[in-house]
ZAMARGU-4260 file (C-alpha; in steps of 0.2 Angstrom, whole numbers, plus 5000, padded with zeros to 4 digits):
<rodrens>
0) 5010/4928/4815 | 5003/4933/4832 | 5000/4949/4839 | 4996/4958/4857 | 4980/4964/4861
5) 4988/4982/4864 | 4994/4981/4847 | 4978/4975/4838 | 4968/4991/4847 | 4963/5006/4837
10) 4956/5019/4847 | 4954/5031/4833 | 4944/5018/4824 | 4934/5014/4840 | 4930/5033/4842
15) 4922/5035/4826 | 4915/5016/4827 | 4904/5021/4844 | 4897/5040/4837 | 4889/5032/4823
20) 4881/5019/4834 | 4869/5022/4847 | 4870/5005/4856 | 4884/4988/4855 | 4873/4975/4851
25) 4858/4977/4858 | 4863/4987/4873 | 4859/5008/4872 | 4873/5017/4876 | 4871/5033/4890
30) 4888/5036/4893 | 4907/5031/4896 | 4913/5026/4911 | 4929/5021/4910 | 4942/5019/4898
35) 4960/5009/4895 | 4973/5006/4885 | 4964/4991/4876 | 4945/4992/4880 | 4932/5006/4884
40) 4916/5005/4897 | 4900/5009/4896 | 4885/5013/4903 | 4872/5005/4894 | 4854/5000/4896
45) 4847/4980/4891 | 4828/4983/4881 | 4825/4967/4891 | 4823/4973/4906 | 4830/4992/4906
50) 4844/4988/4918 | 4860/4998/4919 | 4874/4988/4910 | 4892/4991/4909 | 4899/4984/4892
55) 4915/4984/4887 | 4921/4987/4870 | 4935/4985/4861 | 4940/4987/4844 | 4953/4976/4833
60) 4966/4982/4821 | 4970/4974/4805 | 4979/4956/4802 | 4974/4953/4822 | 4964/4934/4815
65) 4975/4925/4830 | 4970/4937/4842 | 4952/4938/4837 | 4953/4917/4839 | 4958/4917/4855
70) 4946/4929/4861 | 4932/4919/4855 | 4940/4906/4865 | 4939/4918/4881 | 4922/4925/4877
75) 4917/4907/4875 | 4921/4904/4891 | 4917/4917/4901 | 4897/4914/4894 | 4900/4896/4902
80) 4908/4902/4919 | 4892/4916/4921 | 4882/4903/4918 | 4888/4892/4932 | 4891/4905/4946
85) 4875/4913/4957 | 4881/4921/4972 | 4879/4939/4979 | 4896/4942/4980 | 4900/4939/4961
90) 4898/4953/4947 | 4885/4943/4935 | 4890/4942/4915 | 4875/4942/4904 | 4883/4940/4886
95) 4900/4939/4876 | 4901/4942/4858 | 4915/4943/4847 | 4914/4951/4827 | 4923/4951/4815
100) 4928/4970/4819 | 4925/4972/4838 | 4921/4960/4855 | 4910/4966/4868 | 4907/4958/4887
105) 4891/4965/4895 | 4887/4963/4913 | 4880/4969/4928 | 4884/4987/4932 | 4891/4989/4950
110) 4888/5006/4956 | 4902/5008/4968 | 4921/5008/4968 | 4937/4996/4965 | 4945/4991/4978
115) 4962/4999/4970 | 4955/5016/4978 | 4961/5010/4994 | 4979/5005/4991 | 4988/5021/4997
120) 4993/5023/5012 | 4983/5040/5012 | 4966/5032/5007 | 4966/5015/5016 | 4950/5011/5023
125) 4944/5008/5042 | 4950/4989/5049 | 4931/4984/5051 | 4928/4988/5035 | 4942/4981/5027
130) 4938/4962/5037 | 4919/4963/5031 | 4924/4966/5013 | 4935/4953/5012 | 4925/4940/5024
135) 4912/4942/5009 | 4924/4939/4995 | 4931/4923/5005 | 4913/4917/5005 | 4910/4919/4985
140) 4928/4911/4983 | 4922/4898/4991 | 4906/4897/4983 | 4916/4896/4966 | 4927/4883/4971
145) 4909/4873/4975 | 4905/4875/4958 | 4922/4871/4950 | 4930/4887/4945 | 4945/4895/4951
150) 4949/4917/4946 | 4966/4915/4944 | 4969/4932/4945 | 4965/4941/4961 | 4967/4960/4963
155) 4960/4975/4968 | 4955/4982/4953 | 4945/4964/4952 | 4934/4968/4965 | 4920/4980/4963
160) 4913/4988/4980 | 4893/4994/4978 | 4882/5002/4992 | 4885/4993/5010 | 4902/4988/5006
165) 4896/4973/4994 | 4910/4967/4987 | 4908/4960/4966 | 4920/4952/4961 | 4922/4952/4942
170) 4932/4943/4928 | 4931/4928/4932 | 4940/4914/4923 | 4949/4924/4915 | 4939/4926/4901
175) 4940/4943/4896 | 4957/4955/4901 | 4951/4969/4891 | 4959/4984/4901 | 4976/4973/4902
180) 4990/4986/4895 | 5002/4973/4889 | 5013/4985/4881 | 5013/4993/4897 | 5008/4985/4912
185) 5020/4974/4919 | 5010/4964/4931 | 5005/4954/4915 | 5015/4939/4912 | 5012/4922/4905
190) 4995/4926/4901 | 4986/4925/4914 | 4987/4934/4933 | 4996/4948/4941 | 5014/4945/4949
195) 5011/4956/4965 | 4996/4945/4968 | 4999/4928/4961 | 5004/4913/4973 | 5022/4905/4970
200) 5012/4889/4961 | 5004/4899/4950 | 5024/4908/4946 | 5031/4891/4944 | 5016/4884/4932
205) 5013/4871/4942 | 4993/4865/4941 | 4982/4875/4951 | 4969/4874/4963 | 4956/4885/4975
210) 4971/4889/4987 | 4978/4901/4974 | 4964/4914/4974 | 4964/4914/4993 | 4984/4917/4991
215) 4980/4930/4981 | 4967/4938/4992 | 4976/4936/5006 | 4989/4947/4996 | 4976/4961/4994
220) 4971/4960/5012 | 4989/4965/5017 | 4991/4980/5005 | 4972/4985/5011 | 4977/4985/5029
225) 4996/4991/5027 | 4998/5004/5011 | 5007/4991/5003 | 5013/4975/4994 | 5020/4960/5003
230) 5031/4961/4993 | 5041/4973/4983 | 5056/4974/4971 | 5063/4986/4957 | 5064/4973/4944
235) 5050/4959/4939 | 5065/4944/4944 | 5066/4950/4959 | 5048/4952/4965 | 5045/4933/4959
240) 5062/4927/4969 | 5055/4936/4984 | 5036/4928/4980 | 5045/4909/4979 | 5059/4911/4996
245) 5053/4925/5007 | 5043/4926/5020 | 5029/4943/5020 | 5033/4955/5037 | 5020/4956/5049
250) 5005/4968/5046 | 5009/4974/5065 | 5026/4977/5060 | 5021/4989/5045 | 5004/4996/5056
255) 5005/4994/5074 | 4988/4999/5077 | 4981/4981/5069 | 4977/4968/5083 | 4991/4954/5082
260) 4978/4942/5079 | 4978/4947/5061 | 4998/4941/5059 | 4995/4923/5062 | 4977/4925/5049
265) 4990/4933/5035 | 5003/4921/5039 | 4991/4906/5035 | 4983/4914/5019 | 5001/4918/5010
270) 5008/4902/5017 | 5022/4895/5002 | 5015/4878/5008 | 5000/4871/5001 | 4997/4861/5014
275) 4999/4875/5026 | 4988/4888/5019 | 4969/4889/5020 | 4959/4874/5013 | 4944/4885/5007
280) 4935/4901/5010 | 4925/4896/5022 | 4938/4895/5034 | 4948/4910/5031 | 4931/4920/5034
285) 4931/4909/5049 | 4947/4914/5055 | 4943/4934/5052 | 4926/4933/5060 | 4934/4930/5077
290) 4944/4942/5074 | 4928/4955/5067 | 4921/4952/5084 | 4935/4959/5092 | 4935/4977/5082
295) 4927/4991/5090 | 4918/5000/5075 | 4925/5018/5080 | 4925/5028/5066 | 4944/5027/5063
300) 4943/5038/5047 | 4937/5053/5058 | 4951/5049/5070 | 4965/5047/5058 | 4960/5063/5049
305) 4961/5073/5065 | 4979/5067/5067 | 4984/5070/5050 | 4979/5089/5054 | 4988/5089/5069
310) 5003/5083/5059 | 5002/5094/5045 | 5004/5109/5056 | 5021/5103/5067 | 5038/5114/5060
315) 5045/5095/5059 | 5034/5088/5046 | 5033/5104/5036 | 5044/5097/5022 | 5034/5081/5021
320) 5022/5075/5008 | 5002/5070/5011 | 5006/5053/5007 | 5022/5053/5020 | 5014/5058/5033
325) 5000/5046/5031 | 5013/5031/5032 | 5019/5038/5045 | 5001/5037/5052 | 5000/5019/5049
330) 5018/5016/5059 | 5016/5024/5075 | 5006/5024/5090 | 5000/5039/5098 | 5002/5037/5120
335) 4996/5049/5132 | 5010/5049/5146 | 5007/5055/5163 | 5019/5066/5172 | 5035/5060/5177
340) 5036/5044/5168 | 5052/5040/5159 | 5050/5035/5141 | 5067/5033/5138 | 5081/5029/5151
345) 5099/5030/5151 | 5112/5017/5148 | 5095/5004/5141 | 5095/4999/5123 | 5081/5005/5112
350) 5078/5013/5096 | 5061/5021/5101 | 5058/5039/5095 | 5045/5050/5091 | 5039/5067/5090
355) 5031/5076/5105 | 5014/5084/5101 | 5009/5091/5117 | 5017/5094/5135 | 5036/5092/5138
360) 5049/5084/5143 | 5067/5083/5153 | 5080/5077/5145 | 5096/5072/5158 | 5114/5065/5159
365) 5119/5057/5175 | 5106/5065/5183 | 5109/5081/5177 | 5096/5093/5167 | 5104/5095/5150
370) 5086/5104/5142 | 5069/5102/5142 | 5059/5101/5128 | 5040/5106/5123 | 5026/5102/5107
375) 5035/5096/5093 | 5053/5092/5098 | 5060/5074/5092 | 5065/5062/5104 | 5076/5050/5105
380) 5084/5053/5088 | 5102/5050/5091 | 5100/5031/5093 | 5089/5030/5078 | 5103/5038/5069
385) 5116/5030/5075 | 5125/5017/5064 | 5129/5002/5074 | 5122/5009/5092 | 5108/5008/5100
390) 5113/5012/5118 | 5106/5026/5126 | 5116/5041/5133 | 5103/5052/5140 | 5085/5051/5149
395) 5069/5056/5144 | 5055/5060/5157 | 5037/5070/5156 | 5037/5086/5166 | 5016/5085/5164
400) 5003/5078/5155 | 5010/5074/5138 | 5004/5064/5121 | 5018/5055/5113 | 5019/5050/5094
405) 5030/5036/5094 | 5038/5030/5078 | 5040/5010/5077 | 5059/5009/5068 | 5057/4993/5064
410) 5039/4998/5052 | 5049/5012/5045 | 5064/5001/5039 | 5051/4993/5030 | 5041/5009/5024
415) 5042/5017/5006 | 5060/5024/5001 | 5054/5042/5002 | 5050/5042/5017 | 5066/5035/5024
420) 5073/5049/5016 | 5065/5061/5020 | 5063/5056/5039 | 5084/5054/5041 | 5086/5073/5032
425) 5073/5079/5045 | 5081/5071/5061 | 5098/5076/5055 | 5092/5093/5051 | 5084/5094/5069
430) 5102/5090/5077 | 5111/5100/5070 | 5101/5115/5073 | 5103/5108/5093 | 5121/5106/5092
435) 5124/5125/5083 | 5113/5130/5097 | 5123/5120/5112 | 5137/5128/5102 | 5133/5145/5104
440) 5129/5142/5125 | 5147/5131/5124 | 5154/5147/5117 | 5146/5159/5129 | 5154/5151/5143
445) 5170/5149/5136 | 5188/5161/5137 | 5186/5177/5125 | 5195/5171/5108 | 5210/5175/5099
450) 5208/5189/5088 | 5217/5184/5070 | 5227/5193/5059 | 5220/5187/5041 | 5207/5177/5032
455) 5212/5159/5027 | 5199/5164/5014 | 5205/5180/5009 | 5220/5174/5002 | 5233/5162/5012
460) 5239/5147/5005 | 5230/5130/5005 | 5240/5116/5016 | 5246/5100/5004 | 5236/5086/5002
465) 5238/5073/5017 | 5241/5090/5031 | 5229/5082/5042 | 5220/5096/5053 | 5229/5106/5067
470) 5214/5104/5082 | 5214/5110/5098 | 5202/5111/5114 | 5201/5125/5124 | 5201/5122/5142
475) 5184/5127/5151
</rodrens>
């Protein structure tokens, strides 16, 4: 009988296992670091050469033999991977053992952070920074691949990121998966990899070769640069159709901000085709050291926080989460607009709209003032809105010196649910405040109304289904 690794864990026993030791092995312990559903890290020190060590631990159950035999199997070849990789870029394992009651992996300590940090749409790391990080991790990819070994499962929780932005990447071969959840984590299937990252060879089975890690890269590239995934489904069979027979939107489409360089470098590296895609790592970081050189290093984190703050503090977004109005960072463009410069125009088809954030605006019909409009009115809405038109029916044009926040509806078709959500009950909410407010000018200028003799509410008979309703214009 066989049995998960989740299932052959026992925290208690682990708990009480690590406060009557002092050290696992022969490494001291100082303190935990981190901790998962299957394994425990810490901070250790090697009496070799007092280095900081991270170790992880984890402890077996009982009747876990099977598990215990495949482990030795992993550890077994972790200890031969270490042995074979040396590169900068590439977290160094200095010793697996396996016991009878508990399995330990110790290796170098990487002061610094995953890469997972830096996922959200609210935490995503400035452009130059995310091309050198992975430039780096292209480079020990393809140093790997050198020396015969492939990871096989490429994620950002596999990437460690110490001082200077160097990128360690860890858990290599495979050999050790001690913080996989299996009881909980769905990205675990068939033994080895992680769905959301794993090329369509490595779904199918098929034999793989150095062309899957840079897939798989290229998939953590995306989600660094856009918030998230390639691909996304509500159900595991979904995700993997979507992986095998569609194609990945563009990262401008999802971030207009990013040079369109970066599509056709993406397209290449989560290319279905084998034949297609990048050969090696070498020229992947090739490709993305043209574009590096086009980057200015402005600090973008400075710049995005500012606007953020701007944001937070319009009556429009009030309603908005943090992490909304950070997506909603990633898909727009912020224009400055000189005086009387038409941003939308009557009778054209477009779906452009956006918030005003300073300055204001005319909007006409026919070449006739219907309003103006100042700092944080929405624009253009009623064509976003719209069902199956996209026409325009009125003009938009800047009165002065304005600065535009232009929301790409194409990017937000393809943004998180909530945010679609919650950006159609904003816009609807805003027109309909207009329209009571056109309303209430329509009335003023209208003929005095008919006084009535009773309350429908207050007691009159309801019409019979089907009645239809009794409507009538009043003449101007």
């Amino acid at each position: 009988m066989t049995c998960g690794l989740a299932a052959c864990y026992d925290d208690t026993r682990e708990s009480t296992f690590v406060r009557r030791m002092e050290q696992i092995g022969k490494y001291r312990i100082i303190r935990e670091i981190g901790k998962g559903a299957t394994a425990t890290v810490y901070l250790c020190v090697s009496p070799d050469s007092d280095r900081p060590v991270a170790v992880k631990l984890i402890r077996f159950g009982k009747d876990c033999a099977a598990m215990s035999r495949r482990l030795r199997k992993l550890f077994g070849n972790e200890q031969m991977v270490a042995r074979r990789l040396k590169h900068p870029n590439i977290a160094k394992v200095y010793e697996g053992v396996v016991k009878d009651e508990y399995a330990f992996l110790a290796m170098e300590f990487v002061d610094g952070f995953t890469l997972e940090t830096h996922t959200r749409i609210d935490k995503l790391l400035p452009l130059h920074r995310v091309i050198g990080i992975i430039f780096k991790c292209c480079m020990a990819l393809d140093s790997a691949y050198r020396q015969g070994i492939i990871h096989r499962d490429i994620k950002p929780a596999n990437i460690l990121v110490a001082a200077n932005d160097e990128p360690k990447l860890v858990d290599f071969g495979l050999a050790l998966n001690l913080n996989k959840n299996m009881d909980r984590d769905s990205t675990f299937i068939m033994g080895v990899g992680s769905p959301s990252y794993m090329s369509p060879e490595q779904i199918k089975g098929y034999a793989l070769n150095q062309k899957t890690d840079l897939y798989s890269l290229g998939v953590v590239m995306f989600q660094l640069l856009t918030g998230r995934l390639p691909f996304r489904a509500k159900n595991q069979a979904t995700l993997i159709y979507r992986i095998i027979n569609t194609d990945a939107p563009d990262v401008t489409s999802l971030n207009p901000s990013l040079p369109e360089g970066l599509n056709a470098i993406l397209r290449k590296a989560l290319e279905k085709d084998l034949y297609s895609r990048y050969r090696n790592g070498a020229e992947f970081a090739k490709d993305l050291a043209a574009v590096r050189y086009q980057i200015l290093q402005d600090d973008e984190t400075v710049q995005d926080t500012r606007h953020f703050e701007i944001l937070r503090k319009l009556d429009f977004f009030i309603d908005f989460e943090n992490v909304e109005l950070w997506e909603i960072l990633r898909i727009s463009v912020w224009r400055e607009i000189a005086p009387r410069v038409t941003i939308i125009r009557e009778g054209e088809a477009s779906r452009v709209f956006g918030v005003l954030i300073e300055g204001y605006v005319e909007i006409s019909i026919a070449g006739r003032t219907l309003c103006r409009l100042g700092k944080g009115e929405v624009i253009g809405e009623v064509a976003y809105l719209h069902p199956t038109s996209d026409d325009r029916s009125a003009s938009v044009v800047t009165l002065e010196n304005s600065l535009f926040l232009e929301i790409n509806a194409a990017a937000l078709a393809l943004a998180s649910e909530e945010l679609q959500e919650r950006m159609r009950t904003a816009l609807l909410g805003r027109m309909i405040d207009r329209m009571r407010t056109v309303n209430g000018i329509a009335a003023a200028l209208g003929a005095p109304a008919v006084e009535s003799t009773k309350s429908l509410m207050a007691g009159s008979t309801r019409s019979g289904p089907g009645s239809g309703i009794d409507l009538e214009l009043s003449p101007m």
